[in-house]
C-alpha positions in Angstrom: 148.0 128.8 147.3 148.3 130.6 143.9 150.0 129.0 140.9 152.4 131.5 139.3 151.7 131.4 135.3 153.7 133.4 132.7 152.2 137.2 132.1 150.9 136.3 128.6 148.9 133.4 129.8 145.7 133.3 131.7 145.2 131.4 134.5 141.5 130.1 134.8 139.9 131.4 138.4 139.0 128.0 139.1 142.3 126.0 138.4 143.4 128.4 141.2 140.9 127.5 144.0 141.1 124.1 145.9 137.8 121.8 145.4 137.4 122.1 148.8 136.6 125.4 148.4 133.9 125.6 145.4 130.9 126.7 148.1 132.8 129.9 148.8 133.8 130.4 145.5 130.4 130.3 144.2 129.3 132.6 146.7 132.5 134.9 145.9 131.7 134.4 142.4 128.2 135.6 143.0 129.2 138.5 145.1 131.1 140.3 142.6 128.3 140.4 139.9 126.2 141.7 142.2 128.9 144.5 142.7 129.4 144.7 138.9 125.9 145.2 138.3 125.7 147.7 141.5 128.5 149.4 139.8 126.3 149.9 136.1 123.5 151.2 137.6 125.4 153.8 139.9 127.7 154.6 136.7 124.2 155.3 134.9 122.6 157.5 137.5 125.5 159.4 138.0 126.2 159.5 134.3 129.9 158.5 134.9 131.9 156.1 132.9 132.8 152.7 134.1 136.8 151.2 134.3 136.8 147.7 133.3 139.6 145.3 132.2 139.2 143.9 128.2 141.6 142.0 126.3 144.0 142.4 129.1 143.8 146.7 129.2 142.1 148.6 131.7 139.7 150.9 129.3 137.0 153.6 130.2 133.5 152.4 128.9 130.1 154.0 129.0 127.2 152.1 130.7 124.7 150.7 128.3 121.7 152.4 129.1 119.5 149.4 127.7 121.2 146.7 129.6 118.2 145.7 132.1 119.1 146.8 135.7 
């Protein structure tokens, strides 16, 4: 179950999963870095730009060619 929280305040992923839950979590957690980091490397080869999410707007950011793959 999800805990509503106002639009101007963040909500920390983990206040929102149960304890019982942490393993899967973790793996979740896990999971979407390696899709994150997928993501950089196919943004680099195809020389597109990623969409990401800072400071609460979605912006269009070039991959960092030095970041290690």
């Amino acid at each position: 179950m999800t805990i509503p929280h106002p639009a101007n305040e963040q909500a920390s992923a983990s206040s929102l999963v149960p304890a019982s839950d942490n393993v899967d979590f973790k793996g979740a957690q896990a999971a979407i870095r390696r899709a994150a980091q997928r993501a950089r490397q196919l943004a680099q080869q195809t020389g597109t730009d990623l969409i990401v999410v800072r400071a609460g707007k979605v912006v269009r950011v070039r991959p960092d060619p030095e970041r290690p793959e």
